[in-house]
N, C-alpha and C positions, 0 to 999 in steps of 0.2 A: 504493500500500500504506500509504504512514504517513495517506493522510487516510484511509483505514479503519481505520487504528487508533489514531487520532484520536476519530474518530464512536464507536468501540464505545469509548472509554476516556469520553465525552460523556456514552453513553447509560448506563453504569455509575455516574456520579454522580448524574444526572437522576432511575433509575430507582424509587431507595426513594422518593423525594418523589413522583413519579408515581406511584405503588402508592396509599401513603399519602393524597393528595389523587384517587383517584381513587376509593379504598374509603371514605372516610369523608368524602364530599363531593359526589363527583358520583351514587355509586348511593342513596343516602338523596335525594339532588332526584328521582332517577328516579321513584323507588318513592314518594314524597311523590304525585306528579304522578299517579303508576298510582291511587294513594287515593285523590285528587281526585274522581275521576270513582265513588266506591263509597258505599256506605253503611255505615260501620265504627265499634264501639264502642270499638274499642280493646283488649278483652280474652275475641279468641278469633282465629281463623285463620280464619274464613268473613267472607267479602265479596260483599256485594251489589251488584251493579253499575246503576248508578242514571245512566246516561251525562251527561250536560249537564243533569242534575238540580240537583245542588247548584248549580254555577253559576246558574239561574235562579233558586233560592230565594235565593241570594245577592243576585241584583240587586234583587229585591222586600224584601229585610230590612230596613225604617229604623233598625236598629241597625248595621248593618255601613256604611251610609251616616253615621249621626251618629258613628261610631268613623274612618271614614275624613274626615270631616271634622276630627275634635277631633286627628286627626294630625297632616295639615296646617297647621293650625293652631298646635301647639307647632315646628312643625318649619322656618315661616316666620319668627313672631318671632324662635326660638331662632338661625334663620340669617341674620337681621338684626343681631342683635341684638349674637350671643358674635361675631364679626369685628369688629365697630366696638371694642367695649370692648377685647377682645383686642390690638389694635393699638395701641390709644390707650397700652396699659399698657406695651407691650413698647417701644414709643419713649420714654416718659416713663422707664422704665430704665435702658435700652442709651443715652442721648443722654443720660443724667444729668439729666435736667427734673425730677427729685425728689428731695429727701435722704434719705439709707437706701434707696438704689435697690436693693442685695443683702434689706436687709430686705423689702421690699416683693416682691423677684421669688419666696422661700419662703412669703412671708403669702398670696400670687395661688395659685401651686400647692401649698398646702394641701389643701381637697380632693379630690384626685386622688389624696392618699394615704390617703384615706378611702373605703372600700366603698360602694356607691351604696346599698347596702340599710342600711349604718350612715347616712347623709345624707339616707333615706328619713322612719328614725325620729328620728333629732335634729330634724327640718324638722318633723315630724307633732306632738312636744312641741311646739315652740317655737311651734307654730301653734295649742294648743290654744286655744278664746276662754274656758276657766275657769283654768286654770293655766298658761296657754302663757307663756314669757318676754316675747313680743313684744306680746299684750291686756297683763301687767300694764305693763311698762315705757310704753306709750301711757295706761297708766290712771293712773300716775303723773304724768303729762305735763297730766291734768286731761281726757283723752278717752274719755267716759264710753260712746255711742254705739258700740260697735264692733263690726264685722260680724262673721258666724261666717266666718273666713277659708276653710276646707274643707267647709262647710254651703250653703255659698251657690256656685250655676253659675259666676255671673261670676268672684268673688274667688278659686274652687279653680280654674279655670284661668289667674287671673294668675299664682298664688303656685306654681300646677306648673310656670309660665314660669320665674318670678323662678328659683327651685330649680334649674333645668336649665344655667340661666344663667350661676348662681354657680358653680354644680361644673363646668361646662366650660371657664370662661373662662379658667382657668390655665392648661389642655392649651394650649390654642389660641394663646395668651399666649408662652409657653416654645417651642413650633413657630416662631413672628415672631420672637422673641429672638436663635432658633438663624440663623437667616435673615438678620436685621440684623444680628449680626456677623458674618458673613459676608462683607459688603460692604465693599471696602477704603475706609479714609479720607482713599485719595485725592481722592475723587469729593466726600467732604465738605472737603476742604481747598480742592479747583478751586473749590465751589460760594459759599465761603466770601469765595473771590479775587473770584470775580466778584460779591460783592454780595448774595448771598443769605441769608435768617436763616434760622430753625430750621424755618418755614411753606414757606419755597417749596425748602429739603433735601428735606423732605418727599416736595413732591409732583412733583419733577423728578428727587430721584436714590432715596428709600427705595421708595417707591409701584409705580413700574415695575420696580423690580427682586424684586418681592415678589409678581409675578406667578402664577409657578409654586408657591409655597408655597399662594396664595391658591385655584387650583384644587385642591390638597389639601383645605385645608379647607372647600370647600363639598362635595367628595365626601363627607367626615369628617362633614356635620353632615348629610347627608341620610340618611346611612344611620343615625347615630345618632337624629334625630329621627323618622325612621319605625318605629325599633326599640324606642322610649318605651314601659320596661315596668315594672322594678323600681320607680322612682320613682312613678308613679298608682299602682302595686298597692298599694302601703305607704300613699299616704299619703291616696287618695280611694277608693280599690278599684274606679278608675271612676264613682263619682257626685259629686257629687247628682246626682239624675235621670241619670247616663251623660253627664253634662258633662263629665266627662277621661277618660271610654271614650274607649281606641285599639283600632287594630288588633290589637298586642298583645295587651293584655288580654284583649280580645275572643275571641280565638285561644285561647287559657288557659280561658277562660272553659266554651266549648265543648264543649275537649277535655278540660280535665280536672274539671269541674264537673255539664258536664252530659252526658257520654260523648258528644259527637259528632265523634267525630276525623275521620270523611270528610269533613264540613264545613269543620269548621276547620283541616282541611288545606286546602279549597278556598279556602279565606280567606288560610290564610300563602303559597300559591301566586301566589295575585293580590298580596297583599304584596310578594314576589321582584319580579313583572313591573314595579310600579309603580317600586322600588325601583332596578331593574337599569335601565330605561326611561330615571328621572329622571337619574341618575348620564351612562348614556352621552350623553344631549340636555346635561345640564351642560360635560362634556367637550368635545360638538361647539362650543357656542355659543363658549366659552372657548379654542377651538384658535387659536393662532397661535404664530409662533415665542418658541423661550424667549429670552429678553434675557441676555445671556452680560457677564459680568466676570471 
């Protein structure tokens, strides 16, 4: 009797979150997924069922390919990129390797308290090549030569890097912070006994212990860099040429530009698969036990 009345006092707390996550999450995937397969403008009740239609116009679209590329693409740098930096910042903090270490850990997560669509357009000024802060201060410098940083393929997609970079590296930073002090100082006091300096702390007692934080943040940047939207909308809207078209955008684009919401539901659908696919293969590769102190 009490573990039944256990289980029903279980399912009493469980039940409004299961309500909740089940109305406003898993029946909008459903109904996403029922769309997929229609032909729907988005503003009427009639649907055309158009079966593995979209999908194949899907696979024939060199836009949904060079949008699925330009994805990957922010989404590899970007998870190269914010972990190294990330890490670099949160030891040289926490280890005291800089002075003004508290300065430094509010200057890193700054913008995080700045809206991506406000960081959209500061980045869109600062990059203008007539007035932008960063042409004139280069032209000041005597660099007369300078490219349209958002006009040109190549330089709009380093500078949607560089941007994604800046504004995340603080999250990711403050996540390693929370992590390494965490770690008692015994382990740097043993390491200290026996001879070791601040390189091989590092990579014998911070590094392995910072396992399980580190499979966060590659879930964290995958799903963030496949989700890359506010930031191109603002500041290339996808060009030149659809050189920082993502999936996102694209999905937008579609649906709300050119009414074809069956479409571009078949497109954020395959989004999900890629998305949920990367995450749990992440997961697998990265399984092994967690390292406990």
């Amino acid at each position: 009797m009490k573990l039944q009345s256990d289980a029903r006092a279980g399912w009493l707390f469980v039940l409004p979150a299961l309500v909740f996550y089940v109305t406003f999450l898993v029946v909008p995937y459903a109904l996403a997924f029922g769309v997929s397969f229609a032909k729907w403008r988005g503003v009427s009740l009639h649907l055309e069922f158009v079966g593995l239609g979209n999908f194949q116009r899907m696979f024939g679209d060199p836009f949904f390919w060079k949008a699925l590329y330009n994805t990957a693409f922010f989404t590899v740098c970007t998870g190269l990129i914010v972990p190294v930096m990330a890490l670099y910042f949160a030891v040289a903090v926490t280890r005291k390797l800089v002075v003004g270490a508290r300065f430094f850990r509010i200057t890193y997560f700054f913008p995080n308290l700045i809206s991506q669509v406000a960081i959209a357009v500061l980045w869109w000024f600062a990059l203008n090549p007539e007035f932008g802060i960063l042409s004139n201060f280069l032209r000041l410098l005597g660099l007369a030569d300078l490219p349209s940083w958002l006009g040109d393929p190549d330089w709009a997609r380093r500078c949607v890097v560089a941007v994604k970079v800046w504004a995340a590296v603080g999250f990711y930073m403050v996540l390693y912070v929370s992590a390494i002090e965490g770690i008692p100082n015994d382990y740097y006091d043993a390491a200290k006994i026996d001879g070791a300096g601040e390189m091989q702390s590092f990579r014998h007692v911070t590094f392995p212990l910072l396992s399980e934080m580190m499979k966060v943040t590659v879930v964290f940047l995958l799903l963030n860099g496949f989700g890359t939207f506010d930031l191109v909308r603002i500041m290339t809207d996808g060009g030149p040429d659809r050189a920082t078209e993502t999936l996102a955008t694209y999905i937008y684009e579609n649906a709300f530009e050119l009414g074809k919401f069956g479409y571009a539901t078949t497109i954020a659908m395959s989004l999900f698969i890629i998305t949920f696919s990367l995450a749990l293969l992440s997961l697998y590769l990265q399984r092994k036990e967690a390292v406990e102190y």
